[in-house]
N, C-alpha and C positions, 0 to 999 in steps of 0.2 A: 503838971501831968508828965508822967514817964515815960519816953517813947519807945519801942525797942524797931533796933534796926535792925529790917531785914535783908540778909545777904541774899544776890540775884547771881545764882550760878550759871554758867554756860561751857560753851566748848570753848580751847582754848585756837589760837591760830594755829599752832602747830598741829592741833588735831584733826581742824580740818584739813589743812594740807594734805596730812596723810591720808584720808579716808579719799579726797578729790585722788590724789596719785594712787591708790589702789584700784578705785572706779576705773581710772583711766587706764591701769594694765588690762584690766578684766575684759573695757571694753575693745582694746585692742586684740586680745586673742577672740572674743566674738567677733570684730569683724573681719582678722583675718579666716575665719570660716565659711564664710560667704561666698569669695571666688572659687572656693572650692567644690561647694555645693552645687553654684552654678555650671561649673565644669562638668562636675560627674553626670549632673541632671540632662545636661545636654547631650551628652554622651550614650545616656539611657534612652532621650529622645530622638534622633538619630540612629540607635539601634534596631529601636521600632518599627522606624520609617524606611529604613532597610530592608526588617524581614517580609514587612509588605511590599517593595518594592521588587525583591529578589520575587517575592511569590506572582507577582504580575506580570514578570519578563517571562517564568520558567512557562507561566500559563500561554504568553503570545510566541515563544519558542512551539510549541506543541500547537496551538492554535494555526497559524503563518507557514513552518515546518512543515504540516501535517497533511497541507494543501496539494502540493506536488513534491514528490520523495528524490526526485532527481539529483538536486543538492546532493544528497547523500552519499552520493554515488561519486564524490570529488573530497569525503572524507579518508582520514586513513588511522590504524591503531597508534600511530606513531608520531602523530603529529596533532596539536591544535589549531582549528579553523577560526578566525571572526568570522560571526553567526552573519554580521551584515554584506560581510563578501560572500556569502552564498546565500540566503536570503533577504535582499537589499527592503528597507523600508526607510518610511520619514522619519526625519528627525525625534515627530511630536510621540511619533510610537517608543522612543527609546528615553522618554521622560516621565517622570512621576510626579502626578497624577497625569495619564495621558490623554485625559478628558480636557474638554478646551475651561482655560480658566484666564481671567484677565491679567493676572498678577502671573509674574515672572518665576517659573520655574525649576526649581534647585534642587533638584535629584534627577540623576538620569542611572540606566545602566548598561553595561556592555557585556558579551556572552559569548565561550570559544566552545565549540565542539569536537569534541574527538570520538573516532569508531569506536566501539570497543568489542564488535562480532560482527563477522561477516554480512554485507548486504547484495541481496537476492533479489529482483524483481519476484523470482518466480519460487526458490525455497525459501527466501527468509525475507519476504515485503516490507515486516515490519522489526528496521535492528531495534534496538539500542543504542544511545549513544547519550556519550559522558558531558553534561553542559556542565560548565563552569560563570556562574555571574557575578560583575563586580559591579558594585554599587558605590555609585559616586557623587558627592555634593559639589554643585557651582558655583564661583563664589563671583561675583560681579556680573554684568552684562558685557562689556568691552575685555573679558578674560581671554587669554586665548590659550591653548591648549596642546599640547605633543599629539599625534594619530591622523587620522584624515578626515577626523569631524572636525577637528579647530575650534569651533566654537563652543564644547564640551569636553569632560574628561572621557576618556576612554583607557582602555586598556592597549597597549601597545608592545612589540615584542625587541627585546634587547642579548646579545650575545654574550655565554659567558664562557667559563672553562674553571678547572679545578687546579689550583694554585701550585707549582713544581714541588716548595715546598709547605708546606701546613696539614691544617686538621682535615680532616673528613666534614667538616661542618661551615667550612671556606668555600666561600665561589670566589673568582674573579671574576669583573667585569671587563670584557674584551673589547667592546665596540666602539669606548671615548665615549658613553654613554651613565657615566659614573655619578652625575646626578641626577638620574631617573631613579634612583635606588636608595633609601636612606635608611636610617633607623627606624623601628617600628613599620615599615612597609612590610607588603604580604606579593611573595611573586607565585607564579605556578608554572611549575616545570613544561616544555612543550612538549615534550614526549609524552610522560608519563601522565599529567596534569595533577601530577602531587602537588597540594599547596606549602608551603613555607613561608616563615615568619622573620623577618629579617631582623634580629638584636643590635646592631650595629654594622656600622662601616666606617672602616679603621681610620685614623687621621695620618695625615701627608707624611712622609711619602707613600704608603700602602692605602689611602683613599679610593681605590679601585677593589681594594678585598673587602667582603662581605661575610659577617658570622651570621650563622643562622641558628633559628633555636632545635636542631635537629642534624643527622647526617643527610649528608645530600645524596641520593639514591639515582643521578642520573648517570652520564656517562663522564667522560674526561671534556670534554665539545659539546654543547649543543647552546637551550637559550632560555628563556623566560619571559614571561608574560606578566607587564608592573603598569599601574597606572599611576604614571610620571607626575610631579607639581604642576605647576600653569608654566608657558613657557619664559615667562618673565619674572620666574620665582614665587613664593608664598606656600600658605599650608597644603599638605598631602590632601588630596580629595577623595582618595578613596575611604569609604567608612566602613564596609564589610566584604567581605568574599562567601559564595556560596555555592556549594556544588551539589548535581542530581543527577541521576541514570532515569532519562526518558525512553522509554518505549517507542516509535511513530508509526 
């Protein structure tokens, strides 16, 4: 009998190699996708918990505020207040969620007010005034902090001036305070309480000049309002800034 043989085709080794090393670039651009997703996501999450956060503070400003108008009366057009040096409260009232919860707290926020029309016991009882709030994330429990809460971030005020020579969109910072202020930080002017976006700060020897994404509208002197890293270094804690004209 005749047998006929049958040929068993397959892939050869080199074929698969290639297809394994093509797999393998693919899957490397999928997973570098990942930390990024994870980034923005957080980012988005954190935003969130911000705008509800900013809306809980603006609500216990006006709630706290509202109670005795006196404070008020130690505000000025030209300057910004911390809301806790004129209406002092607990700590738990300047964290998010301020409801009691067992688990350890990582949002807090801090709040400057400025006049912005005349206050009157008897013509004008009830001014207006300019709140600004910054909303900031905790990072550890043993962190500690620039301001006079320490154990939290806060907003704190640092000196600056407009550079002999540069742009209109240069501050200096005056005070040896030079890394309270970085790239991507948001300060707010103390006069005016214009907010600004910090693009950068220059590397050494100009490390003290700051570019903003804007011209700077204050005077040649004055200062700003930044909420500094932890005092022992690491990420910027502030996540947003938000500002509103309350009525009280």
């Amino acid at each position: 009998m005749n047998y006929k043989l049958r040929t068993k085709k397959g892939f050869s080794l080199i074929e698969v190699l290639l297809a394994i090393g093509t797999l393998a670039v693919g899957m490397i651009f999928v997973a570098g996708v990942f930390p990024v997703a994870i980034h923005f996501t957080t980012i988005a999450t954190e935003r969130t918990v911000a705008a509800v956060t900013a809306d809980e503070a603006f609500a216990k400003i006006k709630l706290y505020g509202g109670i005795d108008l006196n404070w008020i009366s130690n505000l000025s057009p030209t300057d910004c207040n911390d809301f806790n040096d004129l209406v002092p409260l607990t700590a738990d009232e300047f964290a998010y969620p301020s409801t009691y919860t067992n688990s350890q707290k990582q949002y807090y926020w801090s709040a400057l007010c400025r006049l912005i029309e005349v206050y009157n016991p008897v013509i004008n009882p009830n001014p207006s005034v300019q709140v600004t709030v910054f909303v900031s994330r905790k990072i550890g429990g043993g962190t500690v902090y620039w301001g006079g809460a320490g154990d939290r971030p806060v907003a704190v005020q640092v000196d600056v001036g407009v550079p002999a020579i540069g742009s209109a969109d240069e501050l200096v910072i005056e005070s040896g305070k030079k890394t309270f202020i970085n790239d991507g930080y948001t300060i707010v002017d103390n006069k005016t309480g214009d907010i600004y976006r910090v693009l950068e700060r220059y590397a050494s020897p100009n490390d003290s000049i700051i570019l903003l994404d804007r011209n700077w509208q204050g005077g040649s002197v004055g200062s700003v309002w930044v909420v500094p890293p932890p005092a022992g270094g690491g990420r910027y804690p502030c996540v947003a800034v938000y500002q509103k004209v309350i009525r009280f």
